[in-house]
LOVEXSE-724646 format. One record per residue (C-alpha): residue number from 1; residue in three letters; x, y, z. Coordinates in steps of 0.1 Angstrom, whole numbers, m for minus. Layout:
% LOVEXSE-724646
   nr  rest      x      y      z
  NUM   ALA      X      Y      Z
...
This chain:
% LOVEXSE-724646
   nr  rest      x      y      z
    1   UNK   1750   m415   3290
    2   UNK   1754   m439   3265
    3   UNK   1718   m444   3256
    4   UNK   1717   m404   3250
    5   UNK   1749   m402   3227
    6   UNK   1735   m427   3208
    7   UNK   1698   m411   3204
    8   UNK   1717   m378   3198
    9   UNK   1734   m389   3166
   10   UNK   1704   m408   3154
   11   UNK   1682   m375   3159
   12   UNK   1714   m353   3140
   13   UNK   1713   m378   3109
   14   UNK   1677   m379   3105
   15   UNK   1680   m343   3104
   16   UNK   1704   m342   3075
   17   UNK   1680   m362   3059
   18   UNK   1652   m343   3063
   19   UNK   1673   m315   3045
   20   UNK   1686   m338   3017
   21   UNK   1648   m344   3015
   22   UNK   1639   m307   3012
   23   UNK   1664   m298   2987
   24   UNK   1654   m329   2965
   25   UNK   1617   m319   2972
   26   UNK   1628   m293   2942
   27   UNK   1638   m319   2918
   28   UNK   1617   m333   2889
   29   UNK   1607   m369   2904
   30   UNK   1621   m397   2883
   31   UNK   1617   m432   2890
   32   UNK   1655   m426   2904
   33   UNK   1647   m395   2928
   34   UNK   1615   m413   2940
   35   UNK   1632   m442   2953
   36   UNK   1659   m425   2969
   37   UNK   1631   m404   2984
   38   UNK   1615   m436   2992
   39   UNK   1649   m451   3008
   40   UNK   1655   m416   3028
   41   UNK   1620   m417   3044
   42   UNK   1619   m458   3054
   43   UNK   1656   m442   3069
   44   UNK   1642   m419   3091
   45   UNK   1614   m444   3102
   46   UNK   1638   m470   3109
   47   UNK   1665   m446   3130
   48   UNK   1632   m428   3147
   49   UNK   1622   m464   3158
   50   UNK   1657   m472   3170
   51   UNK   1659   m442   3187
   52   UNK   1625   m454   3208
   53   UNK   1642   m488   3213
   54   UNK   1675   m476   3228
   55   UNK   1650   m452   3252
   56   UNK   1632   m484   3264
   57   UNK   1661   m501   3266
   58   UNK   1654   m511   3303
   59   UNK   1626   m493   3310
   60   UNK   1603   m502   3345
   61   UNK   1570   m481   3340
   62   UNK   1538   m502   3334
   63   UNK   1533   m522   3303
   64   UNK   1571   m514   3295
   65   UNK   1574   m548   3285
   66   UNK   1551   m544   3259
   67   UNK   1564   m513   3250
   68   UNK   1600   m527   3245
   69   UNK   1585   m559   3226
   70   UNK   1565   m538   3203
   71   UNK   1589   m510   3191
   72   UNK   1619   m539   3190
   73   UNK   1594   m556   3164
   74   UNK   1582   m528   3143
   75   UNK   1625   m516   3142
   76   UNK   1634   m552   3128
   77   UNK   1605   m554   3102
   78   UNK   1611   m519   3092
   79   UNK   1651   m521   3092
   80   UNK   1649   m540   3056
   81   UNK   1634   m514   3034
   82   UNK   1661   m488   3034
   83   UNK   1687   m514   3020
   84   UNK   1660   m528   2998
   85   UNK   1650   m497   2986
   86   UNK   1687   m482   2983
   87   UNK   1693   m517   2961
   88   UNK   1665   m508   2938
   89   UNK   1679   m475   2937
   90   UNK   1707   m487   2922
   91   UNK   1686   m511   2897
   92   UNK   1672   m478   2883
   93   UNK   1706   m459   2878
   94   UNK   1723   m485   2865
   95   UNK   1700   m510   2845
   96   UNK   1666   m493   2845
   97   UNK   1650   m519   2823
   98   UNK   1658   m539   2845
   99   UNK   1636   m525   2874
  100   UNK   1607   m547   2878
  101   UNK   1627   m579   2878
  102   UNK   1653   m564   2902
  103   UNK   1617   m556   2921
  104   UNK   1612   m595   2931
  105   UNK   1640   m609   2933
  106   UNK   1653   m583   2958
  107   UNK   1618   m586   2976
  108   UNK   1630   m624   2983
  109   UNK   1653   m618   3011
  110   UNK   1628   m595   3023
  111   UNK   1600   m625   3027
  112   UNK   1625   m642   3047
  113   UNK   1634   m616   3074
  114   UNK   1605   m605   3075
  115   UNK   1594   m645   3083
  116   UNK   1621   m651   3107
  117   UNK   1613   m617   3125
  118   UNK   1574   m627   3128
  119   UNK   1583   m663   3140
  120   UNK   1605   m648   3166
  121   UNK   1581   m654   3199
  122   UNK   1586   m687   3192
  123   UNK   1622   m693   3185
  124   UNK   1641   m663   3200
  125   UNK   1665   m665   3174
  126   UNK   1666   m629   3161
  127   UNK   1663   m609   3199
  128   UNK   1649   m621   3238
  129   UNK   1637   m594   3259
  130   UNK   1644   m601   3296
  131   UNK   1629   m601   3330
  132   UNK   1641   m564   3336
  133   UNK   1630   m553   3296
  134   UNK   1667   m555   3284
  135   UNK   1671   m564   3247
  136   UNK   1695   m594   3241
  137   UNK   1708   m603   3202
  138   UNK   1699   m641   3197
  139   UNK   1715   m663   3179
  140   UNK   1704   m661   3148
  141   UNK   1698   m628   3147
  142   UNK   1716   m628   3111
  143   UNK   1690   m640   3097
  144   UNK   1672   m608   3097
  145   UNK   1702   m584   3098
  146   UNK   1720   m602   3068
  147   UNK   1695   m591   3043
  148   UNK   1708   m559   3042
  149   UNK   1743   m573   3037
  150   UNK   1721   m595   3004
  151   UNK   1708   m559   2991
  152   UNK   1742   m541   2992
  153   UNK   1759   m570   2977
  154   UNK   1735   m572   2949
  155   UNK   1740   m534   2944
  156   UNK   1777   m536   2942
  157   UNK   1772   m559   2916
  158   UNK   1748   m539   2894
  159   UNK   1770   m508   2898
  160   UNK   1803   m531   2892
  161   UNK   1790   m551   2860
  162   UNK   1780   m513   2846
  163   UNK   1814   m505   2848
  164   UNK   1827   m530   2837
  165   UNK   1809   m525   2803
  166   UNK   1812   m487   2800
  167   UNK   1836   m460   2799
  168   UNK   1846   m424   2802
  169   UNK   1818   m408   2827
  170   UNK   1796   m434   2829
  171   UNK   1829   m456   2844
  172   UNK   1834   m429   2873
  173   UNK   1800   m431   2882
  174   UNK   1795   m464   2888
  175   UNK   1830   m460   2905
  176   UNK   1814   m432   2925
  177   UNK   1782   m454   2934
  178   UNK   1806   m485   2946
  179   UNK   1828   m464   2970
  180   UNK   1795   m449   2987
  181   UNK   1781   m486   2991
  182   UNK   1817   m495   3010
  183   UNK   1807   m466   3033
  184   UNK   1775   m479   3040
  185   UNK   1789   m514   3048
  186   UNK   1822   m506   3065
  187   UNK   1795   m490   3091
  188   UNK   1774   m515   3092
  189   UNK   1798   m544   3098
  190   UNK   1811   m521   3126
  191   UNK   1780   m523   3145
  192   UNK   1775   m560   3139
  193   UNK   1808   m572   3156
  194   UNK   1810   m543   3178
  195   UNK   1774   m538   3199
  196   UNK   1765   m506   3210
  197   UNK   1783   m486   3184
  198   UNK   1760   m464   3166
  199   UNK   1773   m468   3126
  200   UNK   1749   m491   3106
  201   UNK   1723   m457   3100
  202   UNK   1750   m435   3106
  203   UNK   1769   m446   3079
  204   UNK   1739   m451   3056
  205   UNK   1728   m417   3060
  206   UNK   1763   m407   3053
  207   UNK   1763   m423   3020
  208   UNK   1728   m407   3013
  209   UNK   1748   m373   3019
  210   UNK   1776   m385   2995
  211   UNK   1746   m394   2971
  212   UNK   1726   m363   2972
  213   UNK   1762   m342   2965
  214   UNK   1767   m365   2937
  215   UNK   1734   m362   2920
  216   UNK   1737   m324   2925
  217   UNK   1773   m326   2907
  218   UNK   1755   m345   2878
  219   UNK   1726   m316   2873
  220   UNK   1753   m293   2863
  221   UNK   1754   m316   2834
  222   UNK   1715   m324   2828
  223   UNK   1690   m305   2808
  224   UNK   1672   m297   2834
  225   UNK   1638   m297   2805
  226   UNK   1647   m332   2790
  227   UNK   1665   m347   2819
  228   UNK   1689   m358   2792
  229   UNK   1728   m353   2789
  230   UNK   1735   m311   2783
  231   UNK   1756   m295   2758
  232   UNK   1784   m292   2786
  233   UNK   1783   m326   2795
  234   UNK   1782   m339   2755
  235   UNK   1810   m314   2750
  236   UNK   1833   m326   2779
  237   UNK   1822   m364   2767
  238   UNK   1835   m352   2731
  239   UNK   1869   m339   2742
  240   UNK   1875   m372   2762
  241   UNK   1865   m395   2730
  242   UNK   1890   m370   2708
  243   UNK   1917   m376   2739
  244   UNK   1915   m411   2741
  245   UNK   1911   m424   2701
  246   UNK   1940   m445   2684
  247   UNK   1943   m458   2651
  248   UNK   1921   m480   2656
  249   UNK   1894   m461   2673
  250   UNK   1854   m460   2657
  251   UNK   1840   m427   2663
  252   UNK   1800   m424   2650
  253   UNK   1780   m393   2656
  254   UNK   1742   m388   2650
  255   UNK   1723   m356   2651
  256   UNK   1685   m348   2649
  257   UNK   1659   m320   2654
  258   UNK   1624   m317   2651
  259   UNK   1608   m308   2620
  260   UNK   1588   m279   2621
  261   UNK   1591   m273   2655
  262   UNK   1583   m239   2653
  263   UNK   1550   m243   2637
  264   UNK   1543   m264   2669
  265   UNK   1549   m235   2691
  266   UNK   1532   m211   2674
  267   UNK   1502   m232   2669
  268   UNK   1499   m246   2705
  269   UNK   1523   m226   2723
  270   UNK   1552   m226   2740
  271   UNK   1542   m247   2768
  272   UNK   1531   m281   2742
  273   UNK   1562   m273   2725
  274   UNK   1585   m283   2756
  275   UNK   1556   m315   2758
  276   UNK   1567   m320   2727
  277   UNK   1609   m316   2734
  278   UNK   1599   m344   2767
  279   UNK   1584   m368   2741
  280   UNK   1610   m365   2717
  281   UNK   1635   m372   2742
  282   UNK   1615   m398   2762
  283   UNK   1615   m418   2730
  284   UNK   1651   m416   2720
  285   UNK   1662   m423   2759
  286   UNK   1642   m452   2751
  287   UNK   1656   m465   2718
  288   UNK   1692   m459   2735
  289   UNK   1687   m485   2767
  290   UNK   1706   m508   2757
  291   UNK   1727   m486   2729
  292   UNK   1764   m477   2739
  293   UNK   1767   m438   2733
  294   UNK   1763   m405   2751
  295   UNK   1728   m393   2744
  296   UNK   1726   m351   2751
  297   UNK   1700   m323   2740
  298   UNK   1723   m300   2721
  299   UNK   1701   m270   2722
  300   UNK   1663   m260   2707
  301   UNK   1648   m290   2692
  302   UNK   1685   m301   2685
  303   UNK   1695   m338   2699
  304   UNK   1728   m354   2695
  305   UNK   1743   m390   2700
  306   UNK   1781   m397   2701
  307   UNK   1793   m437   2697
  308   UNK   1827   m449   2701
  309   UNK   1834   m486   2691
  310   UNK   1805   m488   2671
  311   UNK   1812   m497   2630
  312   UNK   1793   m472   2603
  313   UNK   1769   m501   2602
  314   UNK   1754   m503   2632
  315   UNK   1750   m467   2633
  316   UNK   1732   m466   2603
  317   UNK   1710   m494   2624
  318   UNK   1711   m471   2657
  319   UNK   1692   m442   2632
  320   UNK   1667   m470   2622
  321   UNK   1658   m479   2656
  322   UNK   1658   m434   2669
  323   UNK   1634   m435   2639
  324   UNK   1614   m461   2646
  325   UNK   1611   m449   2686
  326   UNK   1597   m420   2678
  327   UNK   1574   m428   2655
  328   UNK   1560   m456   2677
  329   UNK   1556   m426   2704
  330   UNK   1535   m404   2684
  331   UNK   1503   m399   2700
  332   UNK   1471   m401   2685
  333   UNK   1453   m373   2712
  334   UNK   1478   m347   2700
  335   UNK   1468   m329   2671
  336   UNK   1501   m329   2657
  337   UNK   1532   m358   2655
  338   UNK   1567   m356   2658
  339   UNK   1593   m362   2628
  340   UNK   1627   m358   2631
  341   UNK   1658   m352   2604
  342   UNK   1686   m372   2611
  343   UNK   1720   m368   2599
  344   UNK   1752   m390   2609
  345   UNK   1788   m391   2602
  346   UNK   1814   m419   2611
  347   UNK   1852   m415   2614
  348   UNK   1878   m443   2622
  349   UNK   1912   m433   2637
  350   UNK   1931   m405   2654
  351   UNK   1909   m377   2661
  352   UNK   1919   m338   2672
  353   UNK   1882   m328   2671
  354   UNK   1841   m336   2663
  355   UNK   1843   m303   2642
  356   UNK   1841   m325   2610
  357   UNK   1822   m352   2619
  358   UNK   1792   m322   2633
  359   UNK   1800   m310   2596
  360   UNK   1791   m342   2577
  361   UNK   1761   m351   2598
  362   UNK   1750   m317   2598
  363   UNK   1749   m314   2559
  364   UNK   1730   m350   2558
  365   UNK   1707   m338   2579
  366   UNK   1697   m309   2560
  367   UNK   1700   m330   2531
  368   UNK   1675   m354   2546
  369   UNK   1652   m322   2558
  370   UNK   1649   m310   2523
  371   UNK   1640   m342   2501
  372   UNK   1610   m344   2528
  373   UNK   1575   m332   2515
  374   UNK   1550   m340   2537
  375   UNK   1562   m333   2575
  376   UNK   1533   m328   2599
């Protein structure tokens, strides 16, 4: 009875994530969306094969042994990669340039279980299988079920240094990303010091869920063209900055569009033209990595960056380094290249409202528009 309660959840969470999976199947794939894709499908694998385990549990028909031996091997080499992957997850929403190194040295704890798993007909230290094809935990079997314990640590830590460093929205989501990790080990730690309960996929699915509702929270607030920050989201960001300012407080705000934008349009169509608005905001996500600021797509061709903390001469420096992004993106295959007009405006104290500072950027920008002569 046990054994079937136990397949029974397994089989109702991998169908929750087979519909998180077909909802997100909608989505534009980022190098975020793919690895949570990644870490819901090694998920399913892993609770599929632990489903097959609990079934052989025991089992007396010929070759059963083998049967047992072989699904209890391919569950434990599997049962890394959704923690691993979840970790990298985390990598990519937190410190994306960070991704590739994240990529090894999270791989490291998956060498070793992966080594003490393989090595196991020898030692016996992760699981024995006995005379009547009953899986035992040996002892050492944390060797192998620790590394997932390594990954969500080390995700903790990325999302908990991000917050520690930013603010406002950015501060809530890390917070956000935190509280579904603690779901994730809770459950897991349950099952460790408590055999037989069924919470270590349970209760990672469940944080998937929590996830997925999240991320669909956020896309109210994403330019669904760009995948940058919207005008609601810049907006809301704008009224917290005016809520929270002192005497003390540095406000900066940059605009920009494209020049000529319509020319591209009608030249190559409306399709190249959003190319064109991906580029241009591909190039100023880049030049804003490791910028503080809210970066948004403000409507059209029109993008927009809002600083707090920052002096008037760094965001001169900030425009420098938008400029310089986008001109190093230009490509040489497209028969036309992006400029932009930049305009900025700086405030220091108390502030009711961006109405003025949008004011004095947007009359530099024009300013800066104008004195051009040779655009495309």
């Amino acid at each position: 009875m046990h054994s079937i309660l136990y397949v029974e959840i397994n089989l109702l969470a991998i169908l929750v994530l087979l519909i998180i999976m077909d909802r997100g199947a909608r989505s534009v794939l980022t190098m975020d969306r793919k690895l949570l894709k990644y870490t819901e499908i090694s998920l399913i694998v892993v609770m599929a094969l632990d489903i097959f385990t609990w079934m052989l549990d025991g089992a007396s028909f010929p070759r059963a042994g083998a049967a047992v031996l072989i699904f209890q091997y391919a569950y434990w080499l599997a049962s890394v990669l959704p923690c691993y992957l979840a970790a990298m997850y985390y990598c990519s929403v937190t410190y994306e340039h960070a991704v590739q190194k994240c990529f090894f040295i999270l791989a490291v704890p998956v060498l070793w279980s992966t080594a003490a798993v393989l090595t196991n007909p020898l030692t016996g230290w992760i699981f024995t299988i006995d005379a009547g094809n009953v899986y035992h935990r040996g002892p050492y079997f944390l060797l192998a079920g620790s590394v997932g314990f390594i990954h969500f640590g080390a995700a903790m830590f990325l999302a908990a240094r991000k917050r520690a460093h930013t603010d406002g929205y950015e501060r809530k989501r890390c917070t956000m990303l935190m509280e579904f990790l603690m779901v994730a080990v809770c459950g897991s730690l349950l099952q460790v010091f408590i055999y037989g309960l069924v919470t270590i996929w349970t209760s990672v699915t469940l944080a998937m869920l929590m996830c997925y509702v999240f991320i669909q929270n956020g896309n109210l607030a994403m330019d669904p063209l760009t995948r940058l920050n919207n005008r609601r989201r810049f907006d809301a960001f704008a009224k917290s900055v005016c809520e929270e300012s002192s005497a003390s407080s540095l406000i900066g705000l940059i605009v920009m569009d494209i020049d000529h934008f319509k020319n591209i349009n009608d030249s190559f169509g409306h399709a190249e033209g959003d190319l064109a608005l991906i580029r241009t905001a591909d190039a100023l996500r880049k030049a804003m990595e490791k910028e503080s600021g809210l970066l948004a797509r403000i409507g059209g061709d029109e993008f927009a960056v809002l600083t707090k903390g920052v002096s008037s001469g760094q965001i001169q420096e900030l425009v420098r380094k938008l400029q310089k992004s986008i001109e190093a993106a230009n490509q040489k295959d497209v028969p036309y290249q992006i400029y932009l007009s930049i305009g900025y405006s700086f405030h220091q104290g108390k502030m009711k409202s961006t109405t003025e500072l949008f004011r004095e950027a947007d009359r530099k920008m024009y300013e800066s528009k104008r004195e051009k002569t040779c655009l495309l």
